[in-house]
C-alpha positions as CSV (number, residue, x, y, z in Angstrom):
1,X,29.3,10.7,-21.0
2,X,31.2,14.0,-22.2
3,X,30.1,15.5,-25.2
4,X,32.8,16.8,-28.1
5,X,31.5,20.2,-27.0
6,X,32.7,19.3,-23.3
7,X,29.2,19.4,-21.4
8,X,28.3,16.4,-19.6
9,X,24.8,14.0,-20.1
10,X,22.4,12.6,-18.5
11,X,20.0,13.7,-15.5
12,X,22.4,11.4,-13.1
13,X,19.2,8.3,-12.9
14,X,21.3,5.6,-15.2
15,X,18.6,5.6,-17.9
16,X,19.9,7.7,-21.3
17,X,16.2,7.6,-22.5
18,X,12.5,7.1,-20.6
19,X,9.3,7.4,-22.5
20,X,6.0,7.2,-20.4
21,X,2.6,6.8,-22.1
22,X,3.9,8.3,-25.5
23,X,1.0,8.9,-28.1
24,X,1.0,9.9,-31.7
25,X,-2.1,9.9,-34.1
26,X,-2.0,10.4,-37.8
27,X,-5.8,11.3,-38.3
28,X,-8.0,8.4,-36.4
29,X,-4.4,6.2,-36.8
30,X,-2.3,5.9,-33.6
31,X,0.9,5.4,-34.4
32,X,1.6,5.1,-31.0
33,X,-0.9,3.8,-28.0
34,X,0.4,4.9,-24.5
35,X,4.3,3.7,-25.7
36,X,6.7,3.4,-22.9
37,X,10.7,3.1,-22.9
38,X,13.7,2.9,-20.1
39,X,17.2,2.9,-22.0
40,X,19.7,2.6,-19.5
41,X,23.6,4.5,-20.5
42,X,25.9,3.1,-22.1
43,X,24.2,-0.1,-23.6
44,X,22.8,-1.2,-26.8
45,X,18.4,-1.4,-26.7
46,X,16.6,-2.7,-29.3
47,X,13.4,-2.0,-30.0
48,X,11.6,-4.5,-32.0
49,X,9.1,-5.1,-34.2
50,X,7.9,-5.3,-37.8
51,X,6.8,-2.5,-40.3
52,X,4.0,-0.3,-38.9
53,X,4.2,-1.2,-35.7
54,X,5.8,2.6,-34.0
55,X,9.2,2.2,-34.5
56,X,10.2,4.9,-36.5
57,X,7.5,7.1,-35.0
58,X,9.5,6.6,-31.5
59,X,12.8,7.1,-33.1
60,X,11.1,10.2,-34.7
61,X,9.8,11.7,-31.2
62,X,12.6,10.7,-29.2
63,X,14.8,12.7,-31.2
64,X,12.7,16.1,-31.7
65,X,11.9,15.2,-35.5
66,X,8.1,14.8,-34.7
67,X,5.9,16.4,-31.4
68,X,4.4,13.9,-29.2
69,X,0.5,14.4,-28.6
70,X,0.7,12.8,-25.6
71,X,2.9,11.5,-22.5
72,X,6.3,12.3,-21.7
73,X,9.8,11.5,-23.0
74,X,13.4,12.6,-21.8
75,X,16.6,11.8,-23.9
76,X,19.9,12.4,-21.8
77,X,18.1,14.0,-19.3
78,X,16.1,16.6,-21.0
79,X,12.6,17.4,-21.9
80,X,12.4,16.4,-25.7
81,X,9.6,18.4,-26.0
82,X,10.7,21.5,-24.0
83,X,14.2,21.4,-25.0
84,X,14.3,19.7,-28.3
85,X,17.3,22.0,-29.3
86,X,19.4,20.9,-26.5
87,X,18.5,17.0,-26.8
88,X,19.5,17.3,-30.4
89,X,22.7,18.8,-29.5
90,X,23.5,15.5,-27.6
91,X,22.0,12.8,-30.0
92,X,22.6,11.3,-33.5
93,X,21.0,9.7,-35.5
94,X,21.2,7.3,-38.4
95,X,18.5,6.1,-40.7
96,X,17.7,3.1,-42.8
97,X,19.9,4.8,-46.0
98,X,23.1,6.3,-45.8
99,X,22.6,10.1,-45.8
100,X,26.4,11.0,-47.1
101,X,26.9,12.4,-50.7
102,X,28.2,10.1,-53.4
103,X,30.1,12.4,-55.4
104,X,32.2,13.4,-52.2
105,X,35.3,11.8,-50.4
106,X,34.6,10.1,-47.0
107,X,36.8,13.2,-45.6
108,X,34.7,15.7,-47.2
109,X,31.7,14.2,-46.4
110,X,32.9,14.2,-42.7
111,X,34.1,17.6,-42.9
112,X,31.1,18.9,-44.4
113,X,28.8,17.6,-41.2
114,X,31.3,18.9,-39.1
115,X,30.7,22.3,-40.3
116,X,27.5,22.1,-40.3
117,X,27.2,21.2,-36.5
118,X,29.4,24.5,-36.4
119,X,32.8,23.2,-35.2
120,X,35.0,26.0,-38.3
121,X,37.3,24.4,-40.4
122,X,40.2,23.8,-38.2
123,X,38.0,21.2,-35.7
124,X,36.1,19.6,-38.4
125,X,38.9,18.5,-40.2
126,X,40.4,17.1,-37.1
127,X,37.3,15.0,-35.9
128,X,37.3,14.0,-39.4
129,X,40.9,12.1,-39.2
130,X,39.7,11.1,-35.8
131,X,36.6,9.4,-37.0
132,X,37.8,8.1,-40.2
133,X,40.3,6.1,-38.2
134,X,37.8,5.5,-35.4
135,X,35.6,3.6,-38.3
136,X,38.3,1.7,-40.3
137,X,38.2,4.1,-43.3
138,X,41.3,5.7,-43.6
139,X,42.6,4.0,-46.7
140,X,39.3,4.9,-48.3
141,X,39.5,8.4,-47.2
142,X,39.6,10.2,-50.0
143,X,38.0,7.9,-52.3
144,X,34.4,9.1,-53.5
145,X,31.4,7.3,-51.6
146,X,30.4,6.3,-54.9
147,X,33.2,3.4,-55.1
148,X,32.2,2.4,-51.2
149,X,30.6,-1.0,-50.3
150,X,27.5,-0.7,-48.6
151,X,28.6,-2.2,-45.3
152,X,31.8,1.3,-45.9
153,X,28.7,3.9,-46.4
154,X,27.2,2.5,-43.4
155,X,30.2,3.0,-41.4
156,X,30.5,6.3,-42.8
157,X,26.9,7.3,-41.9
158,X,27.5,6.3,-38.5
159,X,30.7,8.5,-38.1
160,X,28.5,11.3,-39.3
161,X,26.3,10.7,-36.5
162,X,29.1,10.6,-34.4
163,X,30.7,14.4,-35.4
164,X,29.4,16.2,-31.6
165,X,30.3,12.5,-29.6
166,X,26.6,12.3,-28.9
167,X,25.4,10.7,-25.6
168,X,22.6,8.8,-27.2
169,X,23.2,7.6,-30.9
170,X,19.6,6.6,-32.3
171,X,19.8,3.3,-35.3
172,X,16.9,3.4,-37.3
173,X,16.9,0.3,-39.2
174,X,20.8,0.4,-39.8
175,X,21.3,-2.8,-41.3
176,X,18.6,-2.5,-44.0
177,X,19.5,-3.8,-47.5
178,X,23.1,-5.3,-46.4
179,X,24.8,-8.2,-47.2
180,X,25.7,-10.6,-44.3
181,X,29.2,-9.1,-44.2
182,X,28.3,-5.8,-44.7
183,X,26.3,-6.2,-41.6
184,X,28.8,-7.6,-39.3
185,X,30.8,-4.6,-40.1
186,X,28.5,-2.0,-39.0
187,X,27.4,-4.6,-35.8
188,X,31.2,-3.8,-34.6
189,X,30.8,-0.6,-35.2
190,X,28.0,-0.6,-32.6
191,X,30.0,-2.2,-30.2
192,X,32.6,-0.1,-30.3
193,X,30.9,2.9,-29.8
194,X,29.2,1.4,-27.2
195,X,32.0,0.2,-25.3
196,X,33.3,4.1,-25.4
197,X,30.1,5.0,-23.6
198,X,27.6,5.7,-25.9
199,X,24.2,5.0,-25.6
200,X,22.6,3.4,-28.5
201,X,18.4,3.0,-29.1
202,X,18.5,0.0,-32.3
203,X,15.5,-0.4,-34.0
204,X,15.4,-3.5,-36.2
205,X,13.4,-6.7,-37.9
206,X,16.2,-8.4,-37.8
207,X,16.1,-11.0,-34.8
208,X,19.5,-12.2,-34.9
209,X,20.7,-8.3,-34.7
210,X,18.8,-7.6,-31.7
211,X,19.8,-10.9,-30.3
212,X,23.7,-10.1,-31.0
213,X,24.0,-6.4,-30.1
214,X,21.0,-5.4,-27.6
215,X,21.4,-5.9,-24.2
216,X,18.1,-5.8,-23.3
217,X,14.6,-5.7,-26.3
218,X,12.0,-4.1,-25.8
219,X,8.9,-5.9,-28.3
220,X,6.3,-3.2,-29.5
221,X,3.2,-4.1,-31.6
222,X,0.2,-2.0,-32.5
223,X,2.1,1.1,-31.1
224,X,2.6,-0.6,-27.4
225,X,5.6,-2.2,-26.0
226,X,3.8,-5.9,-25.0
227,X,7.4,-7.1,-23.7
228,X,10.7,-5.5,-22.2
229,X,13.6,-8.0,-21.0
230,X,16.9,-9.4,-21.8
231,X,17.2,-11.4,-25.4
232,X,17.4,-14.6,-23.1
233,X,14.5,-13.5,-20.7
234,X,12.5,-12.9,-23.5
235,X,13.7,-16.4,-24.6
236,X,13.0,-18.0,-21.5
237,X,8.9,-16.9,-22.0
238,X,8.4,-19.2,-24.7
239,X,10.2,-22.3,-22.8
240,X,13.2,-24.2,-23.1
241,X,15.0,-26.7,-25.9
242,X,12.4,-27.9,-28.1
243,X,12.1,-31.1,-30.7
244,X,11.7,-30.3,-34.1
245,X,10.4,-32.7,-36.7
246,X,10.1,-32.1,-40.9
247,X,8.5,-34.8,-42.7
248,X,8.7,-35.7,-46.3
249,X,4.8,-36.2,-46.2
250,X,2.2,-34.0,-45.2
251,X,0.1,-37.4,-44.3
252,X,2.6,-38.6,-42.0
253,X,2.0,-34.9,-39.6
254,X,-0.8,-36.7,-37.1
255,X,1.3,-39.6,-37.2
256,X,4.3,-37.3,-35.8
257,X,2.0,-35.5,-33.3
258,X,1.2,-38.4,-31.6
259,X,4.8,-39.7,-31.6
260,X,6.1,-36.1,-30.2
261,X,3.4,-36.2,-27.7
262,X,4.8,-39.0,-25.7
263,X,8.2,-37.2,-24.9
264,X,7.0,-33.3,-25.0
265,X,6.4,-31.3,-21.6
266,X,3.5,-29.4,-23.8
267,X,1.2,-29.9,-26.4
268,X,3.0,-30.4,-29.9
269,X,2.4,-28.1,-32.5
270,X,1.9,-28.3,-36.2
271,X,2.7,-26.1,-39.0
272,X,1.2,-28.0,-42.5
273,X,3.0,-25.4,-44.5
274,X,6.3,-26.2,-43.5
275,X,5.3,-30.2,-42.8
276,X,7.0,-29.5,-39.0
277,X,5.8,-30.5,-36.0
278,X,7.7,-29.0,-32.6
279,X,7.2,-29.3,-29.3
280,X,9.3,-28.4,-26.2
281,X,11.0,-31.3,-24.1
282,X,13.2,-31.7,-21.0
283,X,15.2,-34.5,-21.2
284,X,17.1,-33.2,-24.9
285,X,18.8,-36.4,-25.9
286,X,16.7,-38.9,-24.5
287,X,13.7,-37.0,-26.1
288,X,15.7,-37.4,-29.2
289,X,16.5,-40.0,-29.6
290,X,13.3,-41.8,-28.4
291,X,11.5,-39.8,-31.3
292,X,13.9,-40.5,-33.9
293,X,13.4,-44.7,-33.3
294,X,9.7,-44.4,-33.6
295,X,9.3,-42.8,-36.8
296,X,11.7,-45.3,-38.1
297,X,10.4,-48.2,-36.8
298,X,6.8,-46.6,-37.4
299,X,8.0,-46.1,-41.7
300,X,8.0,-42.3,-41.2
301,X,9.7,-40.7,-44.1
302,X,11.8,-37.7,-41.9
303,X,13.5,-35.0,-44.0
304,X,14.6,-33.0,-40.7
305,X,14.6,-34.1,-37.0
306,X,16.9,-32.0,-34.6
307,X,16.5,-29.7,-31.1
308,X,16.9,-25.7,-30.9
309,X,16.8,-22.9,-28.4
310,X,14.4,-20.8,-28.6
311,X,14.7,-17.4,-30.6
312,X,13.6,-13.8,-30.9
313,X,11.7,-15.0,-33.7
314,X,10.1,-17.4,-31.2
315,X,9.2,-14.9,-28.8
316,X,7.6,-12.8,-31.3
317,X,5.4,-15.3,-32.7
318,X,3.8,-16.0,-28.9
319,X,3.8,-12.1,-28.1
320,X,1.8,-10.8,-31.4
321,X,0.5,-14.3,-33.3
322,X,3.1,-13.5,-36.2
323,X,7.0,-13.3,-37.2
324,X,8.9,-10.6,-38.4
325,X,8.8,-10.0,-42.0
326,X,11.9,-8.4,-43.7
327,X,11.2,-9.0,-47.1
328,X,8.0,-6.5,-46.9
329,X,7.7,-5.4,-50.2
330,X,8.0,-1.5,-51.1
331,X,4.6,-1.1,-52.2
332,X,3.8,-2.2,-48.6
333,X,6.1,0.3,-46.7
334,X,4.6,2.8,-48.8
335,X,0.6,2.0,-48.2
336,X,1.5,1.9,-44.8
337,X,3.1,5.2,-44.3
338,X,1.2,7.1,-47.3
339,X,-1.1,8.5,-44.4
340,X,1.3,9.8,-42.3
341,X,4.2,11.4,-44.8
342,X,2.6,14.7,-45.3
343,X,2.1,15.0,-41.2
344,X,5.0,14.6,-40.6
345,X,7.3,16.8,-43.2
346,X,5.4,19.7,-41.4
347,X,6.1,18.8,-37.9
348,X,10.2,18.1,-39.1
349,X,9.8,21.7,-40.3
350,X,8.2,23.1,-37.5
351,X,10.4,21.4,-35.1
């Protein structure tokens, strides 16, 4: 891809980003455990997982905000370590809250960043129109951020990230705290850029954002990536359609087993919380339908009976032995990262 500037990106190997055996510790913590990555140009990864599990950290690394302790890592084919000033020259990046000024204009805001990547009056102002437009924001223009809708900041924060036409464009979390609408907004912002040629790394809790924008996901837990594929290889671990079954009583769940048993191609499985029972099956309809008979003949009260696909949130469950959580709580977000917040303001300065 051509950069604003002119220069071209990339080391000429198809992959925007590789990471190999990445480590980062926090005191005794490891933030990251031997962490590797392959983003291949001009598509949308995501990297997935839920709070604490190195995310951020390999956002943070990957574009020169925090030093590695260990491993390697190149972003548009240069050494982030050795030449973090030249990888950040061809990256942006956006992070879970809009960065732009409320008491400015969209314009200014863009015209501001503009200067401050160095591009004089004159050029900021013109990728300013461009990107305004680019984003859907030129009626909003010179209205102060103040009055925008979430789903307009985030648009915004992305066409700041956008000022130098980066090769790689890094999402942290965009998505954080929108509405539904809000968020399909900013998801066609993604693809827009991305079908222009930018690279985009997409970090995210959100499965069905992953499972709409990424190309390809990589799952990391514990500060190790435990699964790299497309959204429907990953999908294709955990099986095919299963049978799922909700009963009005929690009694009636052995009862239900047994029943689901006779049509599954695996051993059914119950979750007591949710009274559900699933199990994958084969034959879709005639597995069904079969089920549905039997609990009515059998006087099995059924608030629920249907078949699915399986889903991110699927795959995740098998890979770590728990779902995504996006309602995590601030207090949580802050015990977790309490540790590390000191570390790394000195290494953002020193970098």
């Amino acid at each position: 891809m051509r950069g604003f500037d002119g220069t071209l990106d990339g080391d000429g190997d198809g992959y925007a980003v590789r990471a190999e055996g990445l480590v980062k510790r926090y005191g005794d913590k490891r933030a990251l455990d031997g962490f590797d990555l392959a983003v291949r140009e001009g598509t949308v990864h995501g990297l997935l997982g839920p709070n604490g599990a190195g995310k951020t950290t390999a956002v943070r690394i990957l574009s020169t905000l925090v030093r590695l302790d260990e491993g390697h890592a190149t972003v548009a084919g240069l050494d982030v370590a050795r030449r973090p000033r030249d990888v950040r020259a061809r990256i942006g990046l956006t992070g879970q809250y809009a960065a732009v000024d409320e008491v400015l204009t969209g314009r200014q805001n863009l015209e501001m960043f503009g200067r401050l990547f160095h591009l004089g009056g004159k050029w900021a102002k013109l990728r300013a129109g461009e990107l305004l437009e680019r984003f859907d924001l030129v009626d909003a223009a010179d209205k102060g951020v103040g009055d925008y809708s979430g789903g307009m900041r985030r648009r915004l924060d992305l066409a700041a990230s956008m000022i130098l036409a980066p090769a790689v464009l890094f999402l942290d979390e965009p998505t954080t705290g929108l509405d539904p609408r809000s968020r399909g907004e900013v998801w066609e912002s993604v693809r827009a850029l991305v079908a222009d040629g930018t690279t985009v790394l997409l970090t995210t809790q959100y499965l069905e954002e992953a499972d709409r924008l990424a190309s390809r996901v990589t799952v990391i837990d514990q500060g190790r990536a435990i699964a790299d594929d497309t959204p429907d290889g990953l999908k294709n671990t955990v099986g095919g359609d299963r049978i799922e079954v909700v009963v009005a009583e929690r009694s009636d769940i052995a009862q239900v087993v047994k029943v689901v048993a006779r049509v599954a191609e695996g051993e059914p499985e119950a979750d007591e919380a949710e009274s559900r029972v699933h199990a994958p099956v084969t034959d879709r309809v005639a597995a069904l339908t079969e089920v549905a008979r039997t609990l009515r003949d059998e006087g099995v009260a059924v608030e629920d009976i249907g078949l699915r696909r399986p889903s991110l949130d699927d795959v995740f469950l098998r890979l770590t032995g728990h779902r995504t959580d996006v309602t995590e709580t601030k207090k949580t977000t802050k015990k977790a990262t309490k540790k590390t917040k000191k570390t790394e303001k000195t290494e953002e300065a020193a970098a």
